[in-house]
C-alpha positions in Angstrom: 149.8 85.0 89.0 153.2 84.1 88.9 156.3 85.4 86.6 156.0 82.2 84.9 152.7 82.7 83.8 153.7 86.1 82.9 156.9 85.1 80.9 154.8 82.0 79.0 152.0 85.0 77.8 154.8 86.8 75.8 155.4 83.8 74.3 151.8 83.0 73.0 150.5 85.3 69.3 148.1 88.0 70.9 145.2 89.7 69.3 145.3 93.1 69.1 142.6 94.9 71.4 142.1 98.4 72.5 140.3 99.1 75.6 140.1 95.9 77.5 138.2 96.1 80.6 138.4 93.5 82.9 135.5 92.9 85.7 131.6 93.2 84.9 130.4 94.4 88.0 128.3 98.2 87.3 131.0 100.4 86.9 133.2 98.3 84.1 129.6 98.0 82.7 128.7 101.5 82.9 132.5 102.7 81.1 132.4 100.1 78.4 129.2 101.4 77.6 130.1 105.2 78.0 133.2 104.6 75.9 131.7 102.6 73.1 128.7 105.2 73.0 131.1 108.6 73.1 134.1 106.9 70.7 131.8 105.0 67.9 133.8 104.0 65.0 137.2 105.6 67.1 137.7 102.7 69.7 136.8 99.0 70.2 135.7 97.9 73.6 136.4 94.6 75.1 134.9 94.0 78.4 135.8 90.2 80.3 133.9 89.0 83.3 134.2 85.7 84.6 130.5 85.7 85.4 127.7 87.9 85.4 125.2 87.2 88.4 121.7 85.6 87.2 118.7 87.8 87.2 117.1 86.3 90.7 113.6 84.6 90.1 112.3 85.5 93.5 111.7 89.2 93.8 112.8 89.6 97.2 116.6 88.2 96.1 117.3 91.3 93.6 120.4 93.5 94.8 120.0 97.9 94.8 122.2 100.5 94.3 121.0 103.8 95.8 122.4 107.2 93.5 122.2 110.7 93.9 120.7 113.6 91.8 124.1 113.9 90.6 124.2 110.2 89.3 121.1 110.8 87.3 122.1 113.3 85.6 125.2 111.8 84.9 123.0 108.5 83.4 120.3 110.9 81.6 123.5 112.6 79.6 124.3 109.3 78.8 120.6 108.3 78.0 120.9 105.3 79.9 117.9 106.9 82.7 115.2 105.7 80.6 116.4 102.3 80.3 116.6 101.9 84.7 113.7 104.5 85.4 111.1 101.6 85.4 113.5 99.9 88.2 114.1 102.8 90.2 112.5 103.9 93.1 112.4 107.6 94.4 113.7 108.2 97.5 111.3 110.9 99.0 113.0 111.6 102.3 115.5 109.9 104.7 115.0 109.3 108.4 117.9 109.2 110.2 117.7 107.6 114.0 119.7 106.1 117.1 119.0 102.6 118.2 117.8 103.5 121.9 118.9 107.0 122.2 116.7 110.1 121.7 116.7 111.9 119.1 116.0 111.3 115.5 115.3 113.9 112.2 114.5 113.7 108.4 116.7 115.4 106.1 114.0 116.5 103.5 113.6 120.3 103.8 110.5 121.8 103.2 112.1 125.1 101.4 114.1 122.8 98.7 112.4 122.2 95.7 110.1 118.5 95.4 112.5 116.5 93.2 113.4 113.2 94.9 116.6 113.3 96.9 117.7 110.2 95.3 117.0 106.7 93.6 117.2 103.1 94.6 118.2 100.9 91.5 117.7 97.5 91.3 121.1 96.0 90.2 120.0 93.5 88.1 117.6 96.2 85.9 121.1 98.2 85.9 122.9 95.0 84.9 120.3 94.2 81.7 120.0 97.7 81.0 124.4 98.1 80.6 124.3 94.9 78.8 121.8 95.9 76.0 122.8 98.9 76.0 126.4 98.6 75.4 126.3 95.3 72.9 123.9 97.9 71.0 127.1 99.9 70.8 129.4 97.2 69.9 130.9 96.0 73.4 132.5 92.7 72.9 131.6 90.6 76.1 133.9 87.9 76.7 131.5 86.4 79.5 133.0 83.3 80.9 136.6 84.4 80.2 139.1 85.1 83.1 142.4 86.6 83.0 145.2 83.7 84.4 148.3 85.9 83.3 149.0 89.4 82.9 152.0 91.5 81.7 152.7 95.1 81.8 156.4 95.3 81.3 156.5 95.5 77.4 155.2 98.1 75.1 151.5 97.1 75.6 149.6 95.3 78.5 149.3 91.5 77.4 146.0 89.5 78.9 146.1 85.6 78.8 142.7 84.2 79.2 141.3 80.8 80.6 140.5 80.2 76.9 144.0 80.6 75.6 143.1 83.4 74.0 146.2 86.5 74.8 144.7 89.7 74.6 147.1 93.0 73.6 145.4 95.9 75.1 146.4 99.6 73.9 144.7 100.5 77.8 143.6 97.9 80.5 140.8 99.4 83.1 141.1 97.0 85.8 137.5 96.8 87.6 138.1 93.2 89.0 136.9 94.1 92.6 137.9 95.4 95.9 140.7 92.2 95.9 141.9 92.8 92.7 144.1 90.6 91.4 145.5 92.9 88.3 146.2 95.3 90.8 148.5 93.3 93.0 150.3 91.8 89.3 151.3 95.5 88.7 152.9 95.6 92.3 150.3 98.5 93.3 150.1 99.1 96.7 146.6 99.5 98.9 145.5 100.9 102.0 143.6 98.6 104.2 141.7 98.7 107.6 140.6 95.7 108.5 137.1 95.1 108.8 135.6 96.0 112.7 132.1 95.6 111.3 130.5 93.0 108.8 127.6 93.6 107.0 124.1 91.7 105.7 122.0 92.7 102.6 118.6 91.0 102.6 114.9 92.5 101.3 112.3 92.8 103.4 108.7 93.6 102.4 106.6 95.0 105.2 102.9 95.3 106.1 102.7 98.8 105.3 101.9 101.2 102.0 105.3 102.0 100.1 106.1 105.9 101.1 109.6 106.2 99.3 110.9 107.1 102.8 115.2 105.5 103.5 115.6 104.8 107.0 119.2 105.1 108.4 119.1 103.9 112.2 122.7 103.8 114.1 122.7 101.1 115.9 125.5 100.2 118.7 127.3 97.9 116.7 127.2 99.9 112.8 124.7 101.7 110.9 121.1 99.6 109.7 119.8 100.8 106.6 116.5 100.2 104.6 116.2 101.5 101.4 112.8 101.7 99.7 112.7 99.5 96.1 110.5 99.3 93.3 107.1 97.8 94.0 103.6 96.9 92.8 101.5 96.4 95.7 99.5 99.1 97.4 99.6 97.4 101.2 102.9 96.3 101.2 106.6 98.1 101.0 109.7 96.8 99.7 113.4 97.2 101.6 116.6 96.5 100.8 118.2 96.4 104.1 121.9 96.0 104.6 122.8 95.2 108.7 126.0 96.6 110.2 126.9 94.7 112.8 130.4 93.1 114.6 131.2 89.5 113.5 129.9 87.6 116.3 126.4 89.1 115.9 126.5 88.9 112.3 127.2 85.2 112.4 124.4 85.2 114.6 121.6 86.9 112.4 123.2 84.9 109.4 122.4 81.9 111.4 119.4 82.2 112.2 115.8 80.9 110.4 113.6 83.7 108.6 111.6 83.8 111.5 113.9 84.3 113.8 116.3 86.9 111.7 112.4 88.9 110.8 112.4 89.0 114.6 115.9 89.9 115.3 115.6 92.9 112.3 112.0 94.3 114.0 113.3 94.2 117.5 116.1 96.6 116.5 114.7 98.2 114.1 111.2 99.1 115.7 108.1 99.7 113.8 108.0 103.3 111.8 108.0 100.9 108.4 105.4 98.5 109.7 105.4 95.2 110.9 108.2 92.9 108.6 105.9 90.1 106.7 109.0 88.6 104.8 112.6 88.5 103.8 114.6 87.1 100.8 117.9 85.7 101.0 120.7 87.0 103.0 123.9 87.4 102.0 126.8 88.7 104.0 130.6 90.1 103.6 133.2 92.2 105.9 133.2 95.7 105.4 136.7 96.4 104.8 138.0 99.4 103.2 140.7 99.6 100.5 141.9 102.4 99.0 145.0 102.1 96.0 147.8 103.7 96.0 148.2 104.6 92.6 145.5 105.0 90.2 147.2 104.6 86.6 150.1 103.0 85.6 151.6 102.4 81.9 148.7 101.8 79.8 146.3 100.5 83.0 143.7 102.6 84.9 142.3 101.0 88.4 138.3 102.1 88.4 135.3 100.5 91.0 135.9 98.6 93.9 139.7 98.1 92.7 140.2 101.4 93.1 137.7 102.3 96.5 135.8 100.2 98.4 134.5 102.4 100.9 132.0 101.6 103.9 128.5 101.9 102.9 127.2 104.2 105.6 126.9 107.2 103.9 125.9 105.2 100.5 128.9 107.7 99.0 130.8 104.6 96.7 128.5 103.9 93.7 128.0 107.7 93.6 131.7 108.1 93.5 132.4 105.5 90.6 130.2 107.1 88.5 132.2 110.4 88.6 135.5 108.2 88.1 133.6 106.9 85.0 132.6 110.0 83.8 136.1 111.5 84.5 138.0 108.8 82.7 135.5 108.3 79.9 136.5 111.8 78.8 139.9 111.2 79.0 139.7 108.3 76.7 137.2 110.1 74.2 140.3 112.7 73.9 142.9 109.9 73.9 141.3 108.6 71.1 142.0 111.4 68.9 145.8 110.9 69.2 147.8 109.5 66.8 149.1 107.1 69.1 146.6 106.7 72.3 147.2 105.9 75.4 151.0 105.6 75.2 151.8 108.6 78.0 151.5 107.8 81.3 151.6 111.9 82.0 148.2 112.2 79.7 147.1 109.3 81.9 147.9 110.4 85.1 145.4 114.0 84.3 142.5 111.2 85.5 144.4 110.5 88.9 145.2 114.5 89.0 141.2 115.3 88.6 139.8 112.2 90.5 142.5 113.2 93.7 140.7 115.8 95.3 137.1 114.0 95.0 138.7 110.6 96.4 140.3 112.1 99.5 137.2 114.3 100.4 134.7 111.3 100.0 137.1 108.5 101.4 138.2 110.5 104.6 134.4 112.0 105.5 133.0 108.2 105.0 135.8 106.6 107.1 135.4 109.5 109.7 131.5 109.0 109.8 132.3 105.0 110.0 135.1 105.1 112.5 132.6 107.8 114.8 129.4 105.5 114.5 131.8 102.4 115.7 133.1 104.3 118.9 131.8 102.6 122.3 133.0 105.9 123.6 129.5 108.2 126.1 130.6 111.6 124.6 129.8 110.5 120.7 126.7 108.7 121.7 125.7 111.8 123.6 126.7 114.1 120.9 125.3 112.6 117.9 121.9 112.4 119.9 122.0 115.9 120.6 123.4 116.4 117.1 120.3 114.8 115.5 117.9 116.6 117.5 119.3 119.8 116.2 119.8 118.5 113.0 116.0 118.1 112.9 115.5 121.7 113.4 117.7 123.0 111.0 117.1 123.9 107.3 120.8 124.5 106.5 122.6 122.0 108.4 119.9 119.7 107.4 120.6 121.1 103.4 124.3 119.6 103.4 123.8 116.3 105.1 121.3 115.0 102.8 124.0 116.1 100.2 126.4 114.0 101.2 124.3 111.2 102.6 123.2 111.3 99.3 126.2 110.8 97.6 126.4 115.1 96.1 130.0 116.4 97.3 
């Protein structure tokens, strides 16, 4: 965006707006919901999203989000758990292994009590289910609309959008992604480390009965998940995988024909979920992580990917969002009582002050576990198989990793 643009929307007549939130992935989903459901008849939600992904038609394209017991809680206060239960599958226990190391452990312990440890989500049940849910509410979706300038520098945040429309927001939650654009227009700064591993997300189904059993397996080159999703068949299991793996072997396994990636996934996965029958489409990214600066400026909150995008190894950013959402959702149902909302950066800086703590804890353990699982280095690979055999055999230890790996702090 450049000043130009900036200058030329002052110029244009704006329409007054007071939440605008821009980016429709889950978690501006989720807050314009939580808003317009905890504020109705106090504040007006506008959410703009360039493009909400289709609903795939074959079943083994759908996306999944894995959330803690934590998150559900979180979505049954805000009775959205009905509304995803029929797409979510229970995650019973997790099996955690090393790719040609000894040593391996589940982290279900038999003296907890016999609630799942955690839920897969199917993205695009989560997507319908926001989307309902929130236009139910009175969400305004401006789908198809994309913001070309922004301003911050007056009294108010102005938006111009690709339909000439100029928004004038009394509070801008920017959720545009892990490259976001808004961000860098209000000159906030990121931390970034450059990807050293890229990942794949495909499904799987496999010639085995569905157990509700994750598999983490560490692999020499980055973490290989599967992650058990919804399904109808008796003989057959459901994955959603997502491969860790250096660019030149990920280029590879993009590359290669169904056959040959179902071969590639079995050899390094082995066998424990059966033998592989299928896989969906693959899609693949670089698993860089970015971390703002700054969380809140004048009138604009950073939430999502804009604000974290963190490794998925420990499956800890979803998890994380949701506790932004819930933290800033009651910020802005209190704003909302004020005579003139919004307008302190000091009231709006009490969501950076109670998100701090949370954000270094689960950004530095998930970069830690990351950077660890990456090293080449004998000692770790030695350590961590020694480390899972123990693990394996004990309650407590076992207790607080399938906390975290969970997503619980």
């Amino acid at each position: 965006m450049t000043e130009a643009n900036r200058t030329s929307a002052k110029d244009s007549p704006a329409e007054r707006a007071q939440i605008v939130v821009v980016g429709g992935g889950l978690a501006g989903l989720l807050l314009s919901y939580v808003v317009a459901a905890s504020c109705r008849d106090r504040i007006s939600v506008t959410l703009i999203e360039r493009a909400l992904p289709e609903t795939p038609e074959a079943s083994l394209d759908t996306r999944a989000t894995a959330i803690s017991r934590e998150s559900k809680a979180l979505l049954e206060s805000w009775e959205l758990w009905q509304a995803v239960s029929a797409g979510a599958q229970p995650i019973e226990d997790i099996h955690v292994s090393r790719s040609a190391r000894f040593g391996s452990a589940t982290l279900r312990d038999p003296l907890q009590d016999l609630e799942p440890m955690g839920w897969v989500i199917e993205n695009s049940v989560f997507q319908q289910a926001l989307i309902s849910n929130g236009a139910a509410e009175g969400v305004t979706l401006l789908e198809g609309a994309e913001v070309v300038a922004f301003s911050a520098t007056g009294d108010r945040p102005l938006l111009t959008l690709n339909t000439g429309n100029v928004l004038e927001a009394d509070l801008v939650v920017i959720a545009d992604g892990a490259n976001s654009s808004l961000r860098s227009a209000l000159g906030i700064g990121a931390v970034h480390h450059a990807p050293s591993q890229f990942a794949i997300a495909v499904n799987c189904e496999t010639e085995a009965g569905a157990t509700g059993v994750a598999y983490e397996r560490f692999t020499p080159e980055g973490p290989l998940a599967l992650l058990p999703i919804p399904n109808t068949s008796s003989t057959r299991a459901r994955y959603n995988v997502i491969w860790c793996a250096h660019q030149e072997r990920q280029t590879e396994l993009m590359a290669l024909s169904d056959e040959g990636f179902i071969e590639a996934l079995q050899a390094e996965f082995g066998w424990r979920a059966g033998k592989i029958a299928r896989v969906g489409r693959r899609t693949g990214w670089p698993l860089g992580r970015v971390a703002a600066r700054e969380l809140v400026r004048a009138r604009c909150v950073l939430l999502g990917n804009s604000a974290h995008t963190l490794h998925p190894v420990a499956g800890q950013g979803f998890n994380l969002s949701l506790r932004d959402v819930e933290r800033l959702a009651t910020l802005i149902s209190a704003e909302a009582e004020n005579p003139s909302p919004f307008d302190s950066v000091e009231r709006l800086s009490v969501f950076a002050d109670m998100s701090r703590d949370d954000h270094e804890q689960t950004i530095g353990a998930t970069s830690l576990l990351a950077e660890m699982l990456d090293s080449p280095s004998t000692v770790i690979d030695s350590v961590a198989s020694v480390a899972l055999s123990a693990l394996d055999l004990s309650g407590g230890i076992k207790r607080g990793v399938a906390q975290f790996g969970m997503g619980r702090r």
